[in-house]
N, C-alpha and C positions, 0 to 999 in steps of 0.2 A: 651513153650509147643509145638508150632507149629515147631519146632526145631527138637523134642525125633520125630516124627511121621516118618516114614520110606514113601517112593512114593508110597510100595504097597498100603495102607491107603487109599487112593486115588482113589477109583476104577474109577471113574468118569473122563475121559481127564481134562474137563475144572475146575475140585476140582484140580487137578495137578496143572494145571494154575494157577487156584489162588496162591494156599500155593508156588510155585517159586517165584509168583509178591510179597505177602507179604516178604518171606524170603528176595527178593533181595530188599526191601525195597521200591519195585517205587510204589510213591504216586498211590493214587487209579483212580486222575481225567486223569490220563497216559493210563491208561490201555486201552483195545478195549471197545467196547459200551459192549459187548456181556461179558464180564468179570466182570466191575463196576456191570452191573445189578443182576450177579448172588453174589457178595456180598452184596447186599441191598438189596435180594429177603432172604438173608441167615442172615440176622442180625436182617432184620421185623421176622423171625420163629423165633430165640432167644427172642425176644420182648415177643413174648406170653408165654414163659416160666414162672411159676410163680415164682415173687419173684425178676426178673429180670426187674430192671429201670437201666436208664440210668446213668453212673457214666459222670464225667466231660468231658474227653478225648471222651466217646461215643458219648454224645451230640453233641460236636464239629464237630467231625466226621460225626456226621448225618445231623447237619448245613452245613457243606462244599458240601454235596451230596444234602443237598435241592438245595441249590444255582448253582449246578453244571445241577441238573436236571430240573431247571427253564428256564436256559440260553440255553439247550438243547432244552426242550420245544418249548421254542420261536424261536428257529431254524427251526425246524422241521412246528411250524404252517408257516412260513414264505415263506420253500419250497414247502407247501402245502402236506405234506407226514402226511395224516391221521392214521394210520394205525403204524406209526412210534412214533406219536407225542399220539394215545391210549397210548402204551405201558409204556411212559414216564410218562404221567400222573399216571396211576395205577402205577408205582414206586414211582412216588412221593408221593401219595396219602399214600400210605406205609412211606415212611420216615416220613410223617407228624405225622401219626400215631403211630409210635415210638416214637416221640419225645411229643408227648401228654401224651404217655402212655397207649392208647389205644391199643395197638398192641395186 
């Protein structure tokens, strides 16, 4: 699907962004901070969708982003970057939440 959509689509630079990274297939834990987060800010809004759980492949995927956003975490409390390591939190706080079903 992501394929048919033409760049116009895309009004947004970093929507552009994304749909390149997924087209050219790189892993998501690849990407800049500022990209991963807007596909995890973009998958909790599909969460609340109704009617929308998680299938197996999603899950996963949202497992590799908790794990990826914990390791993050603990980086960020370690350099001491509050402000940095909010942010990640409320992301992750979201993924968790997806993956409960709560979203």
């Amino acid at each position: 699907m992501l394929e048919s959509l033409p760049e116009a689509a895309f009004g947004d630079p970093a929507y552009r962004e994304v749909a390149q990274r997924l087209r050219q297939g790189v892993p998501v834990e690849d990407w800049p901070e500022e990209s991963s987060r807007l596909v995890i800010e973009l998958r909790a809004q599909l969460a609340a969708e109704p009617g929308s759980g998680p299938d197996e492949l999603d899950e996963a995927a949202l497992r590799l982003q908790e794990e990826m956003l914990q390791g993050r975490a603990h980086a960020l409390r370690e350099r001491g970057d509050e402000e940095g390591l909010l942010k990640v939190l409320d992301l992750l706080t979201k993924v968790r939440e997806r993956l409960r079903g709560d979203a």
